[in-house]
N, C-alpha and C positions, 0 to 999 in steps of 0.2 A: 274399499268401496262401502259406502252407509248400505244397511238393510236397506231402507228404504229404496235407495236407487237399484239394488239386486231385487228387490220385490216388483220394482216398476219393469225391469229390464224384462224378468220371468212374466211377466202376465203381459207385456208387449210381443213379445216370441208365441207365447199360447195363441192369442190373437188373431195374429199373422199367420201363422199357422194353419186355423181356421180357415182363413179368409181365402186362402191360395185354392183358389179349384171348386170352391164352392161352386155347384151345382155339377159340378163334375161327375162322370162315372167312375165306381168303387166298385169294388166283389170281397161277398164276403168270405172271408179266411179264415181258419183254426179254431173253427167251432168242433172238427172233431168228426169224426165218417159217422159216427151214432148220436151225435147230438146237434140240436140247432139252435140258432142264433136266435134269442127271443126279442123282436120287434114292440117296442113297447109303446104305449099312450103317452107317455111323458118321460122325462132324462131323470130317472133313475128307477134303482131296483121295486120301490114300491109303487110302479106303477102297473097296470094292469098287461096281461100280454095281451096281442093283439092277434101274433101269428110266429109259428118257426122257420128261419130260412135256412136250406141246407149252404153247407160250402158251395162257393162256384156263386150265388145267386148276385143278380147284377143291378146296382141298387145307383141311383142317382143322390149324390151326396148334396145338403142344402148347407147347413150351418151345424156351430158345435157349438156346444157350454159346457161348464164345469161345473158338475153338480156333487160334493161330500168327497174335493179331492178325484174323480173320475172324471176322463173325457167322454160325451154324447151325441152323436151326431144325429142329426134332425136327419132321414131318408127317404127317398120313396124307390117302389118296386120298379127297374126301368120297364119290364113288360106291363107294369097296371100300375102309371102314375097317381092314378087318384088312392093309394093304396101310401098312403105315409106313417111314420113313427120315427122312432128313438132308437138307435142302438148305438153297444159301448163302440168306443175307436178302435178297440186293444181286439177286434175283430172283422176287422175291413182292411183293406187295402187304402190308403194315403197317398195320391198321388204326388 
């Protein structure tokens, strides 16, 4: 198989991936019993925090991009939707 078609195949999977469940409920996971998940302004590290979510917190999932090699998913808070940001994937639950 050409890179090319293994490069298409790879970013059709991400994709899709994405796209399954979007707007769906997530929790987030394995931030760690002393640490929390930082909700950000924008999908990636250099963007400003907004707020920390412990484990357990119940977050409505929108969309995700890939920002520097990371996945990001677009969220908002389920008890205070008007409460949205960015956090990594590698810390939610995927339905």
């Amino acid at each position: 198989m050409s890179r090319t078609a293994v490069g298409a195949l790879l970013a059709l999977a991400l994709v899709a991936g994405c796209g399954v469940g979007a707007g769906g409920r997530t929790v987030v996971r394995g931030a760690g019993p002393d640490d929390l998940l930082k909700l950000r302004a924008g999908p990636g590290l250099g963007y400003r925090v907004i707020l920390g979510l412990p484990d357990g917190t119940a977050l409505i999932r929108r969309d995700c991009v890939t920002e520097v090699g990371q996945l990001w998913c677009r969220v908002a808070l389920a008890d205070a939707p008007a409460i949205t940001g960015f956090v990594s994937a590698d810390y939610i639950s995927m339905p």
